[in-house]
N, C-alpha and C positions, 0 to 999 in steps of 0.2 A: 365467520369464525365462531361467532358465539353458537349457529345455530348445529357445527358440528359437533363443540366442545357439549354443549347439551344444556350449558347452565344460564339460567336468569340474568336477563342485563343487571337488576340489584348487586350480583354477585361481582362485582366488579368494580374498581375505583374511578372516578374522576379522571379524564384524559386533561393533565394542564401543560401548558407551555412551560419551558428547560428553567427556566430564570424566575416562576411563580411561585410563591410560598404552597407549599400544600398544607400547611398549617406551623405549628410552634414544637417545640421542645417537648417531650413527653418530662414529668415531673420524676421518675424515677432515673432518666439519662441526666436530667439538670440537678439533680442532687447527686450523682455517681461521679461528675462530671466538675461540683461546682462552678455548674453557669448559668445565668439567666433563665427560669423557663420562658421568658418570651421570646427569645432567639428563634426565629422565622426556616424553619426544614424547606429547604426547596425539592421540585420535583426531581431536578435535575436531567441525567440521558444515559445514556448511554456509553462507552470505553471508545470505540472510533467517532460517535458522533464528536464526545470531547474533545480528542485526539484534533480533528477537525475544526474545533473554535478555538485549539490553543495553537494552531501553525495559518490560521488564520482562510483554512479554504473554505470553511462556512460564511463567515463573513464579506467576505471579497470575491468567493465564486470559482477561485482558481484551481485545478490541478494538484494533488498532493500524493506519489508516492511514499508508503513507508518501509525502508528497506529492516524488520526485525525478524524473528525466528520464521515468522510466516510473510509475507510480502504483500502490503495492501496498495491497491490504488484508489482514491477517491478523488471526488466531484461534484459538487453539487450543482444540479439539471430541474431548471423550473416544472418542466413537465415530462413526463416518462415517453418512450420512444417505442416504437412494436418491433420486439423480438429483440431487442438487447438485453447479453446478456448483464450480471451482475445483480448484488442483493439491493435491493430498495428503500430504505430508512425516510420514514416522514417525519419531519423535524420542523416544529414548532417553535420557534422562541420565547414568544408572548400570546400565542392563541389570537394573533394580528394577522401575523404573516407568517406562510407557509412555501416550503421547498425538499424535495428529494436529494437526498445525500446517496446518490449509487456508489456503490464501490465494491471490488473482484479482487480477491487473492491469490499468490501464489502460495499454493499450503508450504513446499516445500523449499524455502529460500533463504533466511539465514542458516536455518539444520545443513540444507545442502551446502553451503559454503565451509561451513564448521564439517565437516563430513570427511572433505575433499582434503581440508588444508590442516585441518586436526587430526582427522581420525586415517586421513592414505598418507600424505606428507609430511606430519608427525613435525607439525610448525604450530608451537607453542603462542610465536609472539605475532598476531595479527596486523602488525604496523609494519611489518618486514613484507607482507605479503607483492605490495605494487612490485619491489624492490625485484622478486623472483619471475617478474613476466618480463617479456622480450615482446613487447606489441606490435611491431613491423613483422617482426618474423613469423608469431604466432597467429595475425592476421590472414597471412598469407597460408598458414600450412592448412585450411580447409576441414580439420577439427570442429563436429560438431557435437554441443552437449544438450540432450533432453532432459531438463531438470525437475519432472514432476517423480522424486525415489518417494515418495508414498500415497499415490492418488494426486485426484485431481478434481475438486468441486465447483468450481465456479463455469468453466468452459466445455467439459467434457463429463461434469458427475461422474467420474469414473473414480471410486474407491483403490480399482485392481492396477490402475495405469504404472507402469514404474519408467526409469528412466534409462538411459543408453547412452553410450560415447559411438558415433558414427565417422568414419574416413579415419579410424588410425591407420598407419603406415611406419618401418622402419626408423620413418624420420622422426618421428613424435616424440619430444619428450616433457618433463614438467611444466614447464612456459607453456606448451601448446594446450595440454588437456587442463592446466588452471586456469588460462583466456577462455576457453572454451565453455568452461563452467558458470567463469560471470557474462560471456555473452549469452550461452544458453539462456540464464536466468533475465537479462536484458530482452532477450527473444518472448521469453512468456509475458512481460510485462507491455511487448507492443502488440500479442498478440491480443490481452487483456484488454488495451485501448482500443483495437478496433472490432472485438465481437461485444464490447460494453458499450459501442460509438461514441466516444467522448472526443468534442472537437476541440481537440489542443492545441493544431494550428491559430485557431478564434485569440487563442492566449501568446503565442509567442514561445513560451518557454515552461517547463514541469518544473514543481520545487522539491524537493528530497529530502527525509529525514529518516533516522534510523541508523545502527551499525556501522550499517553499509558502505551510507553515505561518507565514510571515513577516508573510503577507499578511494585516491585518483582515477585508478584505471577504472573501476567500476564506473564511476560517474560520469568518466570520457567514453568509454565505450554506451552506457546508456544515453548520452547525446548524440552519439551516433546510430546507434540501433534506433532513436527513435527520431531520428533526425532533426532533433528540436535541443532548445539551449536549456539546459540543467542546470540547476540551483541550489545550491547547496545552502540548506537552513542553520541558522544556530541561535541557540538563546534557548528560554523555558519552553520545552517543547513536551507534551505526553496530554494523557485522560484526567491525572490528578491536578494538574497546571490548567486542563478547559475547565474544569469545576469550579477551581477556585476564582477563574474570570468570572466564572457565570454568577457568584457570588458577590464578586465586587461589581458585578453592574445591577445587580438587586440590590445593593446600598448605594447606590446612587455616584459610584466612579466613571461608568461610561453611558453614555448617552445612546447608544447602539450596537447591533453586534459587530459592525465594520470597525467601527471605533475600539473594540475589545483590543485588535491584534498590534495597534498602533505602536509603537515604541517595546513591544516583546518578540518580533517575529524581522530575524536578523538574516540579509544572504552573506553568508563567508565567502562562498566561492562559486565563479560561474564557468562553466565548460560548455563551449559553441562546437559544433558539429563538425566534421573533418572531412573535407569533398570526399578524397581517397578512400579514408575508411568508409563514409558512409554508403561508398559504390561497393565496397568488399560486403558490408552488412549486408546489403540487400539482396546479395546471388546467394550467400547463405539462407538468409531466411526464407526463401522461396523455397529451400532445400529443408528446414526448418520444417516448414507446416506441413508436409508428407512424412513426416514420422509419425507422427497418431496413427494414421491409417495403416502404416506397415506396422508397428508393433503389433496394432491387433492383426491383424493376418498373421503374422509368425508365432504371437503366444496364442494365439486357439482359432486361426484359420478361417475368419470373419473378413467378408471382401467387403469393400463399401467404396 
């Protein structure tokens, strides 16, 4: 990278581990401030690596959806896989030990939810939402929704992809094309796990946090779609909560990054897979993953 960018390894700071002082207080923020200038500046990381040490998947290794305006899945993977997709984070703790945080989004997935249920349905109060699906019925009426309305980077790099309702019929009505939206979205996220390979099986269960996660149905239907037990997280969860760990184990509160998540990373609720539904998911998404290739064929006439 250096030899493309052009410039002098000089030119460049110190690579340190997330949890090491890079140095102290500059004397103009400790006087602005009235605090110590010896107060210790960590390096710290990154917004999802954070993210990450505060719901505890860097620590423990496990599986972490985030259901917010864009839809992340992460994982952290000892060593990288050929030809998987998703972005690659090397995350240091201490400059000891080292591991790969992958993780793939869905750009379009809280927006899309807000989209459907705010901006067509013209439904203010988001807790009312479960209240409006019929999931037996709407299971059944074969309703599918493509959720990528404004591209698509991680899986497909495609800027131009947009999205589509597929098998409406006379019968269709709101319950069908709102199930349809959070399985769609359910859909990109198992498509996510398997062109990222992440073995979630190895774990038993995906943990969730975000929005989203608010939703029953969404949460039942993504145990289903992905045939695995959902988790529903609760407690100090976000990128400003991983910092401030990463801070108290530089003063000497935790002994390790496992030990960070102990006693802050809560499951409220868990949802186990449903034989029925999970046989309805699967004749969908088989149906699912032939949509890419037909949209492009019908918006500009590309066979693949």
């Amino acid at each position: 990278m250096r030899a493309m960018i052009g410039l002098e390894k000089e030119c460049y700071p110190e690579i340190r581990g997330s949890v090491l002082a890079a140095g102290t207080l500059s004397p103009d923020m400790a006087e602005r401030f009235s605090l110590p200038q010896e107060i210790d500046v960590l390096t710290g990381t990154g917004d999802n690596p954070a993210t990450a040490i505060s719901t505890g998947c860097l620590g423990r290794g496990y599986p972490v959806i985030s259901l917010g305006t864009s839809g992340v899945f992460m994982m952290p993977v000892v060593e990288l896989k050929d030809n998987a997709k998703g972005k690659m984070i090397l995350f240091s703790f201490d400059n000891k030990s080292y591991s790969y945080l992958v993780q793939g989004a869905v750009q379009s997935n809280g927006s899309t939810f807000d989209w459907w249920v705010r901006g067509i349905m013209e439904e203010d109060d988001f807790s009312k939402v479960d209240s409006l699906i019929d999931v037996e019925k709407s299971l059944a009426g074969g309703v599918i929704f493509y959720p990528h309305l404004s591209g698509e980077k991680t899986l497909y790099a495609d800027p131009c992809i947009r999205g589509a309702f597929i098998g409406l019929s006379t019968e269709t009505d709101r319950s069908d094309m709102l199930y349809a939206v959070i399985e769609g979205l359910c859909f990109s996220f198992r498509e996510l796990a398997e062109k990222m390979r992440l073995p979630l099986c190895r774990f038993g269960s995906v943990k969730v946090v975000g929005g989203g996660s608010r939703s029953r149905v969404w949460m039942q239907t993504l145990a289903n779609v992905l045939n695995i037990r959902i988790e529903q997280m609760d407690g100090m969860i976000g990128p400003a909560f991983g910092i401030a760990l990463l801070a108290a184990y530089h003063c000497g509160c935790f002994d390790s990054l496992e030990q960070i998540s102990e006693g802050t990373v809560k499951i409220q609720n868990c949802f186990e897979p449903e034989p029925y539904a999970v046989a309805a998911c699967e004749e969908q998404y088989k149906k699912y993953l032939r949509i890419q290739k037909g949209l492009r064929y019908i918006t500009d006439g590309t066979e693949m």
